[in-house]
KOLSE-151608 format. One record per residue: x negated, y, z of N, C-alpha, C in turn; residue number from 1. Coordinates in pm, 1 decimal, always signed. Atoms other than C-alpha are relative to their C-alpha. Layout:
BEGIN
{{X,Y,Z},{X,Y,Z},{X,Y,Z},NUM}
...
//
This chain:
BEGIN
{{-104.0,+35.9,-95.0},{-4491.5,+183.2,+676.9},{+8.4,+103.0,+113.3},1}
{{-2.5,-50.4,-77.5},{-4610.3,+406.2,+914.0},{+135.0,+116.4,+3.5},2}
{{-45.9,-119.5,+59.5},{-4486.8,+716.2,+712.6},{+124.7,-24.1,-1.8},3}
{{-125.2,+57.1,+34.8},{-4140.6,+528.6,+662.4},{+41.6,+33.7,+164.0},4}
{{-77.1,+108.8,-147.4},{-4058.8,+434.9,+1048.1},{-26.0,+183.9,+43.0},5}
{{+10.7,-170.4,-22.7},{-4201.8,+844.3,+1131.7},{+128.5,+29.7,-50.9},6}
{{-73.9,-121.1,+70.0},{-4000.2,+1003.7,+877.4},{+120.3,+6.5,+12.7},7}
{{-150.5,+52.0,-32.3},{-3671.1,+776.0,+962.4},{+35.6,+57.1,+110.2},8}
{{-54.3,-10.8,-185.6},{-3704.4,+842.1,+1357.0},{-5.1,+177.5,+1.0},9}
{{+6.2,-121.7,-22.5},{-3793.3,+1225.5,+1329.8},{+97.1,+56.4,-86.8},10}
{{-126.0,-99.6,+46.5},{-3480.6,+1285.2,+1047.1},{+88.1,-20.9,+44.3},11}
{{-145.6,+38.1,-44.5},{-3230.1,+1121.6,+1196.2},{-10.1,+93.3,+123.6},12}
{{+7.9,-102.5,-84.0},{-3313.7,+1294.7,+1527.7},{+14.4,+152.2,-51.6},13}
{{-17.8,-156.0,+64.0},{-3317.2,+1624.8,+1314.6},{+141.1,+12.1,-62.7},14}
{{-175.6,+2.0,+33.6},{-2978.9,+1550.6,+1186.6},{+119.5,-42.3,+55.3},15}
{{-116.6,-71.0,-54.9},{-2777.4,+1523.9,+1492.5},{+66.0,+87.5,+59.6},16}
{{-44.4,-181.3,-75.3},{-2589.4,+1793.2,+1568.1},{+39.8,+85.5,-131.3},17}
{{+44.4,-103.1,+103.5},{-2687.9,+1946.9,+1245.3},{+150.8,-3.2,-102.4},18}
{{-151.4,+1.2,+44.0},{-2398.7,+2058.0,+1001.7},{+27.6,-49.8,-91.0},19}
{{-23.3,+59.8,+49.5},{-2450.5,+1825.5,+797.5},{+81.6,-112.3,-38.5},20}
{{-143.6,+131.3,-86.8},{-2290.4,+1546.0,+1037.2},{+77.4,+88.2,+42.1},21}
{{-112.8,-70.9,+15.1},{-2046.5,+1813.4,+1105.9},{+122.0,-34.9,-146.7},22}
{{-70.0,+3.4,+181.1},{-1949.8,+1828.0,+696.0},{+39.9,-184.6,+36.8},23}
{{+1.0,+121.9,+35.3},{-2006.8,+1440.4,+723.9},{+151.4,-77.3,+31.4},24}
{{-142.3,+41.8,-66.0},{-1718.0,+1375.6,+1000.5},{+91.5,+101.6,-48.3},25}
{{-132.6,-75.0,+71.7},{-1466.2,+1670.5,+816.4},{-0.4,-115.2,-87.9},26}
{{-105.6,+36.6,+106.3},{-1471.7,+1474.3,+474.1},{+22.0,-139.3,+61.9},27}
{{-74.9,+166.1,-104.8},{-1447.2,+1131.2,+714.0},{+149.0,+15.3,-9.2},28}
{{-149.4,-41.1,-90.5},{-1098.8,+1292.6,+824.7},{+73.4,-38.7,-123.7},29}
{{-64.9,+9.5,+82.0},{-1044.4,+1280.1,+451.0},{+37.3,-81.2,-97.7},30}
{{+39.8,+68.7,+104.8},{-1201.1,+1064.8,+234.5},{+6.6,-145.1,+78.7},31}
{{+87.3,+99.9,+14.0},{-1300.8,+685.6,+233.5},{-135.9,-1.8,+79.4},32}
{{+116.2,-0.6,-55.1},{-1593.0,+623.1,+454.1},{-112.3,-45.6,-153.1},33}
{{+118.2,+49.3,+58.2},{-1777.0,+436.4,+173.3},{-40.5,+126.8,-97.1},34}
{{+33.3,-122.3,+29.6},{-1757.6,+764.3,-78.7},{-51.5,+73.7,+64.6},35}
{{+83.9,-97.8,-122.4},{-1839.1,+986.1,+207.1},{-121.9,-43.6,-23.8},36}
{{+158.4,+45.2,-43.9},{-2154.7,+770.3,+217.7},{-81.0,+6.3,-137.5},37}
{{+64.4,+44.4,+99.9},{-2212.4,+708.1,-118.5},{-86.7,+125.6,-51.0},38}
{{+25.3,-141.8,+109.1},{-2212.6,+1113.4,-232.7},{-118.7,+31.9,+135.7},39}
{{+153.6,-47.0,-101.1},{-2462.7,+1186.5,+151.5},{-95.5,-55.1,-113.2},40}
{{+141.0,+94.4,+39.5},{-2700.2,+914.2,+10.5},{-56.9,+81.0,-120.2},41}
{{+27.5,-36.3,+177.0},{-2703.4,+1058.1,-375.6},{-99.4,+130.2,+8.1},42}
{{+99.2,-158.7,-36.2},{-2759.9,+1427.1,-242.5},{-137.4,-5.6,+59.5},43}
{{+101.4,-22.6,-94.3},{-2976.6,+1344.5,+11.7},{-130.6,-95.0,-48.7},44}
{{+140.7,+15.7,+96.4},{-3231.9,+1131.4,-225.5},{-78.7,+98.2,-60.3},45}
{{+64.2,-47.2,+131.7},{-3250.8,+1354.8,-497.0},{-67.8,+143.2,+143.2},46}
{{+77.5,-121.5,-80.0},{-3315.9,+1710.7,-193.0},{-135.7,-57.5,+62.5},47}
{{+118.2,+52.8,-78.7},{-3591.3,+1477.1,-16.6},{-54.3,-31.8,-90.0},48}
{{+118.6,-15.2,+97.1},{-3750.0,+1403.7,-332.2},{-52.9,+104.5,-69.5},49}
{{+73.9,-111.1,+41.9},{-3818.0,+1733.8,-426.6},{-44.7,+47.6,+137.1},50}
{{+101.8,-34.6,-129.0},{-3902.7,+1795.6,-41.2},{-156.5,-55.5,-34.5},51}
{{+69.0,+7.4,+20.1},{-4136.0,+1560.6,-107.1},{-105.3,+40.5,-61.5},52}
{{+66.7,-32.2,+138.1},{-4304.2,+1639.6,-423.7},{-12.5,+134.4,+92.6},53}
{{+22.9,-132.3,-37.8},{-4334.3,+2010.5,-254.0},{-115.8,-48.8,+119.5},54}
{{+116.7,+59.1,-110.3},{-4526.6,+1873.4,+71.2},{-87.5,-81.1,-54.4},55}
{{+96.9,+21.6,+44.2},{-4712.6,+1682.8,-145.8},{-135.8,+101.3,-71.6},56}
{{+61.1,-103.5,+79.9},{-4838.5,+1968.2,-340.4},{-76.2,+102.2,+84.2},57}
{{+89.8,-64.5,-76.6},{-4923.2,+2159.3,-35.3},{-132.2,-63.0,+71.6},58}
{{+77.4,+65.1,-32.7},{-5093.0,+1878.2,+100.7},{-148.3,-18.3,-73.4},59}
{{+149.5,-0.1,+102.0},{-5349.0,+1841.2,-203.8},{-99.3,+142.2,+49.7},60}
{{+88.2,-176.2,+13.5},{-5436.7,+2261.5,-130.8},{-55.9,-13.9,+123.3},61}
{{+42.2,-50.9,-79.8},{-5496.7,+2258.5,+206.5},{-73.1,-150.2,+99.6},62}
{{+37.9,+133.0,-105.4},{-5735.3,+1992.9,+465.1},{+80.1,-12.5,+84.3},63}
{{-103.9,+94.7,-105.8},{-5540.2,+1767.6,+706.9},{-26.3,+95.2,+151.8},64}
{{-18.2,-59.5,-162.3},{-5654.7,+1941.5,+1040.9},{+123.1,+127.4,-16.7},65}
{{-83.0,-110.9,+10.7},{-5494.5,+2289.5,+929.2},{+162.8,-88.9,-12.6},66}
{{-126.8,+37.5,+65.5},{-5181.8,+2101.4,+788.2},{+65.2,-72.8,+135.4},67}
{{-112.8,+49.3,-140.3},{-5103.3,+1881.0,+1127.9},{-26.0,+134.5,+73.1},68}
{{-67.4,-91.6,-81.4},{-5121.3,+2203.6,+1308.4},{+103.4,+137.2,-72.3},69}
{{-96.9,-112.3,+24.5},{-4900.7,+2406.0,+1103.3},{+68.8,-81.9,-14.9},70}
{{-109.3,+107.1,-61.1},{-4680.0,+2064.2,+1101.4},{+16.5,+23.9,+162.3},71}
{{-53.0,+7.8,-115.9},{-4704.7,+2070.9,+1460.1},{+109.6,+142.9,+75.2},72}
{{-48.0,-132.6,+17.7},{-4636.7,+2461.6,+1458.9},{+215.5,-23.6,-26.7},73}
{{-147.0,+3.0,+85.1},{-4286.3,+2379.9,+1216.5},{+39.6,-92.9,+143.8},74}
{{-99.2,+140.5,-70.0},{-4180.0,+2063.0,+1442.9},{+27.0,+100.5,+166.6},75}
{{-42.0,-69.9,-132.3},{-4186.3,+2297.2,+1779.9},{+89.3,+107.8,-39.8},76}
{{-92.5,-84.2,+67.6},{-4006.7,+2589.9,+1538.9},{+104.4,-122.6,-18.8},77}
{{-162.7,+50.4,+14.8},{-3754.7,+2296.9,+1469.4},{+79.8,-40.3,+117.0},78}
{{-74.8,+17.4,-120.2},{-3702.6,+2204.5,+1807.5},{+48.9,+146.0,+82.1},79}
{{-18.1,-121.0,-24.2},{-3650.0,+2564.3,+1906.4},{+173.0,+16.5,-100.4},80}
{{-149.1,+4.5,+35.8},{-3362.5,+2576.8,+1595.1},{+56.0,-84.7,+54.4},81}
{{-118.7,+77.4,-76.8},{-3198.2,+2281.3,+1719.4},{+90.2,+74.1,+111.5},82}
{{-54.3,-44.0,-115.6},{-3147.1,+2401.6,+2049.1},{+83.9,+163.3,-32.0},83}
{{-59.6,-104.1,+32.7},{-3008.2,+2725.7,+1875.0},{+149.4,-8.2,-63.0},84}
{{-126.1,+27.9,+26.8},{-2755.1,+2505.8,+1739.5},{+63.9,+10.5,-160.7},85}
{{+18.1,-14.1,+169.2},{-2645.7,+2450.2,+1376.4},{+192.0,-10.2,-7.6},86}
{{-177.8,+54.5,+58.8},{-2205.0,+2470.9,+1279.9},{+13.1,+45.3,-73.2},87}
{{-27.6,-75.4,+132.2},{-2014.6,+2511.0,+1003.9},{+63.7,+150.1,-8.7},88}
{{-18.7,-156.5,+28.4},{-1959.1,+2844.7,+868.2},{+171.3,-65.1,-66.5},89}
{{-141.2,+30.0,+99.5},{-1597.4,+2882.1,+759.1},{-15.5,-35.4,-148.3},90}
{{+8.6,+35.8,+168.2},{-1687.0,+2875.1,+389.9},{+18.5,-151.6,-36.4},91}
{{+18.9,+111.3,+34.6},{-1838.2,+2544.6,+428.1},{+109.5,-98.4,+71.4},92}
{{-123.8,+84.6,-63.1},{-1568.9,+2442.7,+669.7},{+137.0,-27.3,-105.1},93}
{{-83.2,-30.3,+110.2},{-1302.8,+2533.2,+397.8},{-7.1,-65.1,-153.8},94}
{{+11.0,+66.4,+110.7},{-1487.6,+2360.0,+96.9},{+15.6,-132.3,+40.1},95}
{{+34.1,+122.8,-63.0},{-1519.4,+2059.5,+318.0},{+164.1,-57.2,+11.5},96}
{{-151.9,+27.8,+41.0},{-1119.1,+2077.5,+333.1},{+62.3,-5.0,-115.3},97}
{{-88.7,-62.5,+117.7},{-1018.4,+2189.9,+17.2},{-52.0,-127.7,-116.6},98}
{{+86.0,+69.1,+104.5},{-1235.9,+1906.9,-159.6},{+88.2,-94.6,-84.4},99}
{{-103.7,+96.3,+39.8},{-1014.3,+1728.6,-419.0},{-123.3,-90.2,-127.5},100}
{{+30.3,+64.2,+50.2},{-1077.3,+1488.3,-714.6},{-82.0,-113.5,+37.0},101}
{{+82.2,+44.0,-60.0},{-1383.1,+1294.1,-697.4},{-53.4,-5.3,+152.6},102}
{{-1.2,-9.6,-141.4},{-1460.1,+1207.2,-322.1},{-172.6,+0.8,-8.3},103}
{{+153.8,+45.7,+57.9},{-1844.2,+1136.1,-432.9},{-24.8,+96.4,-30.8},104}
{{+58.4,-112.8,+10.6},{-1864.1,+1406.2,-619.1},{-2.6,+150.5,+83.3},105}
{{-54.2,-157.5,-118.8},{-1714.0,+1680.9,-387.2},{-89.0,-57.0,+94.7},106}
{{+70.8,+37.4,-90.9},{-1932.0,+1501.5,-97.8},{-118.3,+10.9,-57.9},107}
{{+94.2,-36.6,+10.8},{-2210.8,+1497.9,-269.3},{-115.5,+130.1,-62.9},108}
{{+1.7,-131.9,+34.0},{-2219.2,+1839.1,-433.0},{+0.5,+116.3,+109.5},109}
{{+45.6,-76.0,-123.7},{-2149.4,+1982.2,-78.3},{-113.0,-66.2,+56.8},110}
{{+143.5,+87.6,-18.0},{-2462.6,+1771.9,+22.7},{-118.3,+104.2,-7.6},111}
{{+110.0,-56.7,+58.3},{-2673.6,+1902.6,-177.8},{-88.2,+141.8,+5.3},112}
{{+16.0,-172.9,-34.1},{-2599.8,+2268.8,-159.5},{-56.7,+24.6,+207.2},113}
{{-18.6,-26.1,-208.6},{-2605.6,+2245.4,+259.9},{-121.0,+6.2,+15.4},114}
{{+152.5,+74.2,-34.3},{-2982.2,+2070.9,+251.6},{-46.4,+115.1,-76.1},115}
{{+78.9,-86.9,+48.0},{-3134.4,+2309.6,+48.2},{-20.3,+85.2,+95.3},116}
{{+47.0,-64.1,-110.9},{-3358.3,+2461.7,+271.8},{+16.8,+0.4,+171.7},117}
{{-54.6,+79.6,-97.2},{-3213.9,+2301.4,+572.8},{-122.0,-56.0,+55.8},118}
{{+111.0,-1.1,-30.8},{-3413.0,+2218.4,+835.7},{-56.7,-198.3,+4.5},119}
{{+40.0,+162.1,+22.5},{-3424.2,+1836.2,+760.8},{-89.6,-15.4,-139.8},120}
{{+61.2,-14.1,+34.5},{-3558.5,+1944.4,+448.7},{-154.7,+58.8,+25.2},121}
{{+85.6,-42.0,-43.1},{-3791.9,+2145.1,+579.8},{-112.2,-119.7,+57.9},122}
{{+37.5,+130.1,-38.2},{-3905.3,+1860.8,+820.7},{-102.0,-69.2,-80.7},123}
{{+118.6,+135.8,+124.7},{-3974.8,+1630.4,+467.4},{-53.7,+59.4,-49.8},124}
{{+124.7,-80.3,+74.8},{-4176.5,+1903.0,+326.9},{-108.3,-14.3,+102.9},125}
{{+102.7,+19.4,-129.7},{-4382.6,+1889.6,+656.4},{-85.2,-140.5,+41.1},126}
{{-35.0,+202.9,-15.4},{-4361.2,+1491.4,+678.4},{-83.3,+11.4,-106.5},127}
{{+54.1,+66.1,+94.8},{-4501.7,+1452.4,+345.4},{-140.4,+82.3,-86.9},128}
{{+112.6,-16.7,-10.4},{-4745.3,+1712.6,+379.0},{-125.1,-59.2,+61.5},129}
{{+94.1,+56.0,-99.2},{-4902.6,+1530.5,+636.6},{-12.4,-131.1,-37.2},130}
{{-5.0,+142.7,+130.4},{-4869.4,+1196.1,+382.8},{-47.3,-21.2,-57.8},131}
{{+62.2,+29.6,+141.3},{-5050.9,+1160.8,+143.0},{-22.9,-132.7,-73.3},132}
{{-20.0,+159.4,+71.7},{-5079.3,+903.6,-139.1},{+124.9,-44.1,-12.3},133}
{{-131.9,+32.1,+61.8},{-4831.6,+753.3,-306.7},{+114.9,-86.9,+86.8},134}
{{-136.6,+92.1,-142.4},{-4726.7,+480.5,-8.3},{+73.7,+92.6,+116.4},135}
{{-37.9,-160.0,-81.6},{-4735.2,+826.7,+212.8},{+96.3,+20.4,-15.5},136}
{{-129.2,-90.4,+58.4},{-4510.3,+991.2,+21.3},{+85.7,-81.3,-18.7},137}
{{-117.6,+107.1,-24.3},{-4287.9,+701.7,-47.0},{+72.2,-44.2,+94.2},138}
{{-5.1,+2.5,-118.7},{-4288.9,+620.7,+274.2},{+99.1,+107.2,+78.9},139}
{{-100.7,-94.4,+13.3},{-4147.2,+952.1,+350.2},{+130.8,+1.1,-45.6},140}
{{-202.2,-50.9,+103.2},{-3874.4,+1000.8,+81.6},{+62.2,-133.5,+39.0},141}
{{-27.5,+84.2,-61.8},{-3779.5,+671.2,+178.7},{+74.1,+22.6,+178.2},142}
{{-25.1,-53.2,-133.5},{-3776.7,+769.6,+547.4},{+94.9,+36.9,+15.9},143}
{{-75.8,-128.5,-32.5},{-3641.6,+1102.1,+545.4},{+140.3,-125.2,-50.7},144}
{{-143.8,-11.3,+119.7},{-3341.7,+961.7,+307.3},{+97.8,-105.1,+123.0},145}
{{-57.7,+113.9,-76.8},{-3270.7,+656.8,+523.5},{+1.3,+76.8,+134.0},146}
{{-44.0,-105.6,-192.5},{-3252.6,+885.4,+891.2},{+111.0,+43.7,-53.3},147}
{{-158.3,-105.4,+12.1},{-3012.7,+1129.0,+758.6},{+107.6,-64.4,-73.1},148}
{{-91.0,+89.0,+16.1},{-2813.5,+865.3,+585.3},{+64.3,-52.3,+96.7},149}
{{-48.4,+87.4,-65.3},{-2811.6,+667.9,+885.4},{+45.0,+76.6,+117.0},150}
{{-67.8,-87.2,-101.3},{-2714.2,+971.6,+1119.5},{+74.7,+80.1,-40.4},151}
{{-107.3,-67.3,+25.0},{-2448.0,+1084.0,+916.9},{+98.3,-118.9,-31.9},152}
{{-85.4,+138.3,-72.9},{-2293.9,+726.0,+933.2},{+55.0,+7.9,+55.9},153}
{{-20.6,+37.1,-148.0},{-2283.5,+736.7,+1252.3},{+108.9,+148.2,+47.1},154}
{{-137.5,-77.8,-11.1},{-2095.1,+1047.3,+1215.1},{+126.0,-23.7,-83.4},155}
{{-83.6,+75.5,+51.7},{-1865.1,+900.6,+981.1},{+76.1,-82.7,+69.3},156}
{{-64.7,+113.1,-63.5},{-1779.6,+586.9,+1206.8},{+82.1,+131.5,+160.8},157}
{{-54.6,-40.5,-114.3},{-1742.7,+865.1,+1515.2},{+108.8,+85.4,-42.3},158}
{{-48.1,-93.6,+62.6},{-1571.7,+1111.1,+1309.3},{+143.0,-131.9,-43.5},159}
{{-185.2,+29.0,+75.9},{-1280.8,+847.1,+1169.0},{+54.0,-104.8,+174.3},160}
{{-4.4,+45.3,-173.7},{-1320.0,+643.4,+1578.6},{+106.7,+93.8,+59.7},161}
{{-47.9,-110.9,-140.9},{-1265.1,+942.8,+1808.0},{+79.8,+87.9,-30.6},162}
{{-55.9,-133.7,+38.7},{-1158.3,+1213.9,+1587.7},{-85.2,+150.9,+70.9},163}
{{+86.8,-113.1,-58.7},{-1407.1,+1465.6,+1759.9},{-134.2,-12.4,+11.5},164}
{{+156.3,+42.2,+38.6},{-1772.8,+1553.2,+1782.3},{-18.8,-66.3,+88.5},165}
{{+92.4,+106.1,-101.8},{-2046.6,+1337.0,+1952.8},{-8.0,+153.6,+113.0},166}
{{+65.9,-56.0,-66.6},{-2143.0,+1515.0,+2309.8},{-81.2,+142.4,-34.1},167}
{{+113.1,-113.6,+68.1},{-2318.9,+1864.5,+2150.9},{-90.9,+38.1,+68.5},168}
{{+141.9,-39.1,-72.8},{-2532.6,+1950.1,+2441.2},{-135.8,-100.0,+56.6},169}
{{+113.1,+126.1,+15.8},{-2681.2,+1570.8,+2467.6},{-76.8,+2.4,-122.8},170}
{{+86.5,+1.6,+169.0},{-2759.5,+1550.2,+2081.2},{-57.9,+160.8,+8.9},171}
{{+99.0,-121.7,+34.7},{-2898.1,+1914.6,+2068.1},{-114.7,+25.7,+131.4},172}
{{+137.5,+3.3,-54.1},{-3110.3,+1868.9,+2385.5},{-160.7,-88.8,-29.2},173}
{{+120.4,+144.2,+53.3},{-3268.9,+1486.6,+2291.2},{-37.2,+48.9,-160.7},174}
{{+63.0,-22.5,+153.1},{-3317.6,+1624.1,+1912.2},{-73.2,+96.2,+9.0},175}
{{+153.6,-136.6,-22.9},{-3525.2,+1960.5,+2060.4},{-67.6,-64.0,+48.2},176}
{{+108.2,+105.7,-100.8},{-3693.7,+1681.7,+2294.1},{-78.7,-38.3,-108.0},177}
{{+45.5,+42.8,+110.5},{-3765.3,+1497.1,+1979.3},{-64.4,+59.7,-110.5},178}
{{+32.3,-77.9,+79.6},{-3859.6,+1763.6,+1775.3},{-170.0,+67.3,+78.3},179}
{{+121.3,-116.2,-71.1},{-4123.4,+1929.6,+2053.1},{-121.8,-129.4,+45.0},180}
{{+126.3,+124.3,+13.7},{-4296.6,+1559.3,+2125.9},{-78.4,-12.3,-122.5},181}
{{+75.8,-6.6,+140.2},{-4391.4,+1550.4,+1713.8},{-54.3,+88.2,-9.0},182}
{{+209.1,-124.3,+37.8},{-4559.1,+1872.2,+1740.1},{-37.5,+31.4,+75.1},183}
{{+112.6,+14.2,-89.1},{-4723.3,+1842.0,+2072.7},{-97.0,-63.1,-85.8},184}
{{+89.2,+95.7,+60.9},{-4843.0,+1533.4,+1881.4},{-87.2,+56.3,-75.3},185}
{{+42.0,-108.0,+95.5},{-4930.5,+1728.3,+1590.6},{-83.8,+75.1,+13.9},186}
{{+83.5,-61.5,-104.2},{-5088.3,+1962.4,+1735.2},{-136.6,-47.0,+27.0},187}
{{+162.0,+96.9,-22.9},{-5352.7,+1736.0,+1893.9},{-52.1,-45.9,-69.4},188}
{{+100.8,+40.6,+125.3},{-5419.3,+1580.0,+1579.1},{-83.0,+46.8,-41.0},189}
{{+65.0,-85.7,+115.0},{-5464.0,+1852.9,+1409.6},{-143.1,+59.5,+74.0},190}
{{+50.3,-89.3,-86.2},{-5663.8,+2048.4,+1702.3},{-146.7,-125.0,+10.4},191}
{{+142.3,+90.2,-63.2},{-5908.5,+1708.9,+1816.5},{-32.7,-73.7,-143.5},192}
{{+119.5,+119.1,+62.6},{-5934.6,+1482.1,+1515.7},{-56.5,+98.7,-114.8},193}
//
């Protein structure tokens, strides 16, 4: 549970701002909210379960002290990108318009491609290094999947609401905030226990 309620509060914080909820509120403008949601969710299982499975694998190689401080290391490197700011590139701005047929599949095909290597992935490779065991890691992919689901919702509902983004310099300060408390934390774990 622990690993679950972590992995939820530190992705969703990692995914606002990010251009993911960017993409999320474009195909809003276009699509169906519930497609929109359906094709995030699909992508964003299947990329966090191979996050997982990868942070698991590092986790077996290396002892827990080293691993929360090169977690804590990544989580102060992610609060650093945040604050650097994440938008869409025309390309992806342009596929995000141009998306026809399937609303599911075009949503979740841009999904998929975006996260790869993305720093929310990143994150659940980090997350589920520091996991271990099967409730760990579940816990995690679970997590992760349910944050960035539930903070690209929330761009969904603001995105078909307002018609414009959330605040950008609130969400990209409180998500570097959020990002630099987990690897202070981190950090100390790794450093005292």
């Amino acid at each position: 549970m622990t690993a679950f309620l972590i992995s939820l509060a530190v992705i969703f914080v990692a995914e606002l701002g990010d251009k993911s909820q960017l993409m999320a509120m474009t195909f809003a403008t276009r699509f169906r909210a519930l497609p929109v949601l359906i094709g995030i969710t699909a992508a964003t299982a299947i990329v966090h379960l191979a996050s997982v499975a990868l942070g698991a694998a590092v986790g077996a190689a290396l002892p827990t002290g080293p691993i929360s401080i090169l977690a804590g290391l990544a989580f102060l490197g992610f609060a650093l990108w945040t604050l650097r700011g994440d938008e869409l590139d025309d390309a992806e701005r342009d596929k995000a318009s141009r998306a026809t047929g399937s609303a599911i599949l075009a949503v979740g095909g841009a999904f998929f491609l975006a996260e790869l290597g993305d720093k929310t992935m990143l994150a659940t490779v980090t997350l589920a290094a520091d996991h271990g065991g099967f409730l760990g890691l579940t816990g995690v992919w679970a997590g992760s999947t349910v944050g960035m689901v539930a903070a690209d919702a929330l761009a969904i509902v603001v995105g078909q609401m307002l018609g414009r983004k959330l605040p950008e310099r609130v969400i990209k300060y409180g998500a570097a905030a959020g990002f630099a408390v987990f690897g202070v934390l981190l950090l100390v774990e790794g450093i005292v226990g």
